[in-house]
C-alpha positions as CSV (number, residue, x, y, z in Angstrom):
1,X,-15.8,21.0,-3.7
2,X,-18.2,18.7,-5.5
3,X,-21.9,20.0,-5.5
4,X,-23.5,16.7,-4.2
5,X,-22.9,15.5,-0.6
6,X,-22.4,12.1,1.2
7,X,-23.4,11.4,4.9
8,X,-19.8,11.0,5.3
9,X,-16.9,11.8,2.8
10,X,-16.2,8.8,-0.2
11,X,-12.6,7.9,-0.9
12,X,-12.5,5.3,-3.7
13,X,-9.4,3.0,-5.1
14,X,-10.1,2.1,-8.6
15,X,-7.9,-0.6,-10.2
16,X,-7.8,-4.2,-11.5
17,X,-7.1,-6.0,-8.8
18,X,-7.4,-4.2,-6.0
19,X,-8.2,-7.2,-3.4
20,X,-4.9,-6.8,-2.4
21,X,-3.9,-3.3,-1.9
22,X,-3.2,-1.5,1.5
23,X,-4.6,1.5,1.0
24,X,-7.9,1.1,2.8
25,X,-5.6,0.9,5.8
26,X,-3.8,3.4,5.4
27,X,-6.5,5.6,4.6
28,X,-8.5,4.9,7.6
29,X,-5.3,5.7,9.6
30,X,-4.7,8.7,8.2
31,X,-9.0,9.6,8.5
32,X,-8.7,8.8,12.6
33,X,-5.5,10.7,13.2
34,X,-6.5,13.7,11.7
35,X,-10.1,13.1,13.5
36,X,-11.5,13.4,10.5
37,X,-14.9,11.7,9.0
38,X,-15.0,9.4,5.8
39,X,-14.6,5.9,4.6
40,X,-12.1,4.4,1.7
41,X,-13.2,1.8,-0.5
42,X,-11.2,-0.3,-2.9
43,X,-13.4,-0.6,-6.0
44,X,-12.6,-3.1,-8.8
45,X,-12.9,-1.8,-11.9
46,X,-12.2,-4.1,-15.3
47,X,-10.5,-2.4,-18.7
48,X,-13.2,-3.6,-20.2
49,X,-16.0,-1.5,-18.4
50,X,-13.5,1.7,-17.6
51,X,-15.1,4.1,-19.6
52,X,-18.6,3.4,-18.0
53,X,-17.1,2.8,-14.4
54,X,-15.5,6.1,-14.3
55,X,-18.7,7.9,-15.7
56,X,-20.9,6.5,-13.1
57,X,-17.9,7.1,-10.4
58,X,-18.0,10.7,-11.6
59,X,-21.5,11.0,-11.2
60,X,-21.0,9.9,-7.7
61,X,-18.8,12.3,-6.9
62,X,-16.6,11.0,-3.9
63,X,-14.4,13.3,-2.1
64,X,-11.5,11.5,-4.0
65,X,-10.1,8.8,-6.3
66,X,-6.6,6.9,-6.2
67,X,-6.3,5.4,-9.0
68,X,-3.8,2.1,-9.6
69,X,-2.5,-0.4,-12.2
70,X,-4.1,-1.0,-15.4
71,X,-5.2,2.5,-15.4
72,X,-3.0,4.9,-14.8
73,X,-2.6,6.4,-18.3
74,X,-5.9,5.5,-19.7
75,X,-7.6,7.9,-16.7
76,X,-6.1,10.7,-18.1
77,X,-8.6,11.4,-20.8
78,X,-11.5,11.4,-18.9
79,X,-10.7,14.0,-16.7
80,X,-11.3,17.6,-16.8
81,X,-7.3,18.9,-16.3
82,X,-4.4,17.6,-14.9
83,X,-1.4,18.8,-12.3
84,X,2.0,19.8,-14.2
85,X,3.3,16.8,-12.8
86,X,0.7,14.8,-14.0
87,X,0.6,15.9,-17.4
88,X,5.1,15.5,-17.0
89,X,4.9,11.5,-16.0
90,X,1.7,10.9,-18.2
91,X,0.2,9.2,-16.4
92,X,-2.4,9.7,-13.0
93,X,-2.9,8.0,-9.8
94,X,-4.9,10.6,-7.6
95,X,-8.2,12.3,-8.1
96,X,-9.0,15.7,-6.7
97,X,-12.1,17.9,-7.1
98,X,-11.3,21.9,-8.3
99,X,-14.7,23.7,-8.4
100,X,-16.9,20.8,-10.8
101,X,-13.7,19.9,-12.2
102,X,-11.9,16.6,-12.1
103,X,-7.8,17.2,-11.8
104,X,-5.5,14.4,-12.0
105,X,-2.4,14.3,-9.8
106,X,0.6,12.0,-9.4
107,X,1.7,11.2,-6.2
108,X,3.6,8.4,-7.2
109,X,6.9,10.9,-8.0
110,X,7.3,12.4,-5.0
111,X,6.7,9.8,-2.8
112,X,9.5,7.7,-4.9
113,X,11.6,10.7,-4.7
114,X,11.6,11.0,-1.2
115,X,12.6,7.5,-0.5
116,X,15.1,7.1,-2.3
117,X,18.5,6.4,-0.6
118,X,20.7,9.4,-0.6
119,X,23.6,8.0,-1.9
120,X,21.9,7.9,-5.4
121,X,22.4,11.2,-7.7
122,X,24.4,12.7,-9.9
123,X,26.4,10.4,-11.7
124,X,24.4,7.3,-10.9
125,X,22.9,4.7,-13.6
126,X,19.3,3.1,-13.0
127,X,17.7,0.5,-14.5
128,X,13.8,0.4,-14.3
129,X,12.3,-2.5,-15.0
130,X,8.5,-1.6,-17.1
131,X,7.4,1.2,-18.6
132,X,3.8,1.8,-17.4
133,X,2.7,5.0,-15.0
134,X,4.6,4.1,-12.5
135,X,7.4,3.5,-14.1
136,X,7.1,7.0,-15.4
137,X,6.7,8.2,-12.0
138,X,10.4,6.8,-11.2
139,X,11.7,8.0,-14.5
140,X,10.6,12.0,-13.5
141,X,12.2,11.3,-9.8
142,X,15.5,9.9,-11.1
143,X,15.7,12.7,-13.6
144,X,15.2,15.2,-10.8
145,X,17.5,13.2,-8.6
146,X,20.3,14.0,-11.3
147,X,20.6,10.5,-12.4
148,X,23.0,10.5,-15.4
149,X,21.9,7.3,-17.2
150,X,18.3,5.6,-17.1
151,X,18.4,2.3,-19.1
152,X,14.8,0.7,-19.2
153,X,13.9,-2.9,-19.9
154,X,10.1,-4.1,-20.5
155,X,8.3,-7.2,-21.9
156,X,7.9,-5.9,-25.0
157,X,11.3,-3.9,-26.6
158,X,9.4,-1.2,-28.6
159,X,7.2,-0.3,-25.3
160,X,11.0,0.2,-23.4
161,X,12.1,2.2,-26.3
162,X,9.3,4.2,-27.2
163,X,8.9,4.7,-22.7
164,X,12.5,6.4,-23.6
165,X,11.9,8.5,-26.5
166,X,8.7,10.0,-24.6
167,X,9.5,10.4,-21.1
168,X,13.5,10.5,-21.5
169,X,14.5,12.0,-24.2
170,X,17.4,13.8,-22.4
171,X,18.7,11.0,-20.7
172,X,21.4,8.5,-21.7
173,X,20.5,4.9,-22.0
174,X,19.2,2.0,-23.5
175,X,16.1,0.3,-24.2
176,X,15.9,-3.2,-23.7
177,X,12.9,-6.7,-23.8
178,X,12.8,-8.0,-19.8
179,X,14.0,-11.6,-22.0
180,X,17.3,-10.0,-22.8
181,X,18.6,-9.1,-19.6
182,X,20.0,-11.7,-18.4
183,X,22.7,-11.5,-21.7
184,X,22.6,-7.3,-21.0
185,X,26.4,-8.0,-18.9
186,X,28.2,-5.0,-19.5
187,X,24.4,-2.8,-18.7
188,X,23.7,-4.4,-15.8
189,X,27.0,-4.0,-14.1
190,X,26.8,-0.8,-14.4
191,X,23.7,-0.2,-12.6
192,X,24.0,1.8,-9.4
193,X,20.1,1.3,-9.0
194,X,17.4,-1.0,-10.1
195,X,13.8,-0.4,-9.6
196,X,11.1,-3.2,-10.5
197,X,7.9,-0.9,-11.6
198,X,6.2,-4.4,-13.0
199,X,3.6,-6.6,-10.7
200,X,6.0,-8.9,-10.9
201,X,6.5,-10.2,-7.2
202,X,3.1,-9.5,-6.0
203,X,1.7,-12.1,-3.8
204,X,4.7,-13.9,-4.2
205,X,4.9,-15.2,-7.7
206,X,7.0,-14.4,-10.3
207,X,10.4,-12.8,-10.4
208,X,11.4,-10.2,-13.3
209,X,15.0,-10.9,-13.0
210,X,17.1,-13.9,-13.5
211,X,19.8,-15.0,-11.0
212,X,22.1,-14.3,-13.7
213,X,20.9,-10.9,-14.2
214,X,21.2,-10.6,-10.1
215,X,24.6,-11.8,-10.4
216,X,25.8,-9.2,-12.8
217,X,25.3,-6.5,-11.0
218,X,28.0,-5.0,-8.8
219,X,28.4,-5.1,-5.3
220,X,27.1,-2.1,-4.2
221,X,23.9,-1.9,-6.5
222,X,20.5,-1.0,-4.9
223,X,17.3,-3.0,-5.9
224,X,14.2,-1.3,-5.2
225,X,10.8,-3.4,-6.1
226,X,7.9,-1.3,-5.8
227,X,5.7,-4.1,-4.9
228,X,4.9,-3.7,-1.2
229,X,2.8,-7.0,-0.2
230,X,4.5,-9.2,0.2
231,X,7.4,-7.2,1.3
232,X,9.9,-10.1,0.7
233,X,9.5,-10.5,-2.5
234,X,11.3,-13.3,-5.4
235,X,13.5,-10.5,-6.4
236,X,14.2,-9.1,-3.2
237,X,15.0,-12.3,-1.7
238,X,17.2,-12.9,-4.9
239,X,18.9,-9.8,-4.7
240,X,19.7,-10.6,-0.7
241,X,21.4,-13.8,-0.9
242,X,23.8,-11.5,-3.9
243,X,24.2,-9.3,-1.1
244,X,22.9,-7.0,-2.0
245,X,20.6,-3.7,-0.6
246,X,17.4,-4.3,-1.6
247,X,14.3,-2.3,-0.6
248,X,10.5,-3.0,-0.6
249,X,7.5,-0.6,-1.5
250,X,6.1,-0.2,1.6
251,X,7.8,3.6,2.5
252,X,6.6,4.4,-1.1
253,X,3.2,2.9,-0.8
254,X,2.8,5.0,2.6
255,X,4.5,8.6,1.1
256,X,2.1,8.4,-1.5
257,X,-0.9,7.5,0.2
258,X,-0.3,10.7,2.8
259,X,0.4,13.1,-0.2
260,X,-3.2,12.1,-2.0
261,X,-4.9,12.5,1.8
262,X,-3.3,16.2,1.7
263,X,-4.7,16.3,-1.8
264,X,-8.4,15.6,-0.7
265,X,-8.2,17.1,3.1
266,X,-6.0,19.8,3.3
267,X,-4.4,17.9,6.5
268,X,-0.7,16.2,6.3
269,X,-1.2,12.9,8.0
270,X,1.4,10.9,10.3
271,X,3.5,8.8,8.2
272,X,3.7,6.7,11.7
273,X,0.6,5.9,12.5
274,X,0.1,5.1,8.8
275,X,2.6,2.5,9.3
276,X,1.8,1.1,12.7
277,X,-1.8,0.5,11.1
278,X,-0.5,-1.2,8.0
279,X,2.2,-3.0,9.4
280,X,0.8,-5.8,10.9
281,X,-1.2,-6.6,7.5
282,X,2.3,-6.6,5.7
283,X,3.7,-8.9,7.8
284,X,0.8,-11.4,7.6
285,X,1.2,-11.2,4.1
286,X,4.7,-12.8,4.6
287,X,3.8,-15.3,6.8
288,X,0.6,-16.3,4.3
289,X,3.3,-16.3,1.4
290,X,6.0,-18.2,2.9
291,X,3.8,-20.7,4.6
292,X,2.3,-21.4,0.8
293,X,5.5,-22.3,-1.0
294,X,6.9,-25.3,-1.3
């Protein structure tokens, strides 16, 4: 446990942005069903100032850190260890205390793994759309899901390959630019699954596929877009008038949230009453979002 003490346990977010990320609220759920003491506070934290954030955030020593999008990957070499799983993906999105020591974690994979649809395994081919830590955090869950054939598409080509050669090197697959998709036919209909691991969506702007791209997919193809807020987002809305399932990021958002609390508490929190709390503040999100476009 860390040396220093707070009144009350610290749980800190550090991203950029972070204005509008769920986690406080499902947090606090998790802190009063488990009776538990504490507070969770989304800190921003720019690229630019990382290095001397996360030193004065270590010297503060909260009870734990989540950490989200830019740094994900940059964390990692600040920290004193990391988890297998961790060190697998390459990339970090939970904090944990061992001793003085700073351990990152990855809760990211598991709570993708556990969500996704069952009918996805052995056999299948995915498309993941980026190739930053969360987009690793899918690759290691598809991998372990038996997933034959993991193409991945980014804005930039020699990111998507050089994402393969590192994280999937024992995968078949192709590497493609985000701006080639939509001419990527034979590729995309044979997609079984695609996940959007980009920002794209988020607050409602900006789609990373085109309708073409949509309409090349076959019938029975998945889309699964991270982004949780709003939970209708361009491509999910795109994808559903194809006809197509298409899942948001909320269950994700949530799986991982409970299995950093275990992390920092040692309790397993209600997945339920994480959702009844955040809910509400997905659904205004919609409203907010649809209300604002034209």
């Amino acid at each position: 446990m860390p040396s220093r003490s707070h009144p009350v346990p610290v749980y800190v977010l550090i991203g950029d942005p972070v204005a509008h990320s769920l986690s406080p609220v499902l947090h606090h759920a998790a802190l009063a069903q488990a009776s538990l003491p504490g507070r969770y506070e989304a800190v921003t934290l720019s690229t630019e100032h990382f290095a001397e954030g996360l030193r004065a955030m270590r010297a503060f020593r909260p009870q734990g850190v989540n950490v989200t999008i830019p740094h994900k990957v940059a964390v990692m070499a600040h920290l004193d260890g990391l988890t297998e799983v961790a060190r697998q993906i390459g990339a970090v999105n939970t904090i944990f205390w061992e001793g003085d020591r700073w351990i990152g974690d990855n809760t990211d994979y598991l709570g993708f793994l556990r969500t996704l649809p069952e009918s996805l395994g052995n056999g299948s081919t995915a498309l993941i759309l980026g190739a930053g830590g969360a987009a690793r955090a899918v690759a290691l869950a598809l991998r372990e899901r038996g997933v034959t054939t993991i193409h991945v598409a980014a804005r930039n080509e020699d990111a998507a390959a050089g994402f393969r050669r590192q994280i999937l090197p024992d995968r078949l697959g192709e590497a493609q630019s985000l701006t080639d998709l939509p001419t990527a036919g034979a590729l995309l209909s044979g997609c079984d699954l695609v996940v959007n691991a980009t920002p794209l969506g988020t607050r409602g702007e900006g789609c990373p596929l085109t309708v073409e791209a949509v309409a090349a997919l076959p019938d029975h193809a998945i889309v699964y877009d991270l982004v949780y807020r709003p939970r209708v987002t361009p491509l999910i809305r795109r994808a559903r008038h194809r006809g197509l399932l298409a899942l948001d990021g909320l269950d994700m958002l949530i799986e991982q949230a409970a299995l950093s609390f275990e992390r920092w508490t040692g309790h397993s929190p209600s997945r339920q009453a994480m959702r009844d709390a955040v809910l509400p503040h997905a659904l205004l999100t919609e409203v907010a979002v649809s209300e604002s476009r034209p």
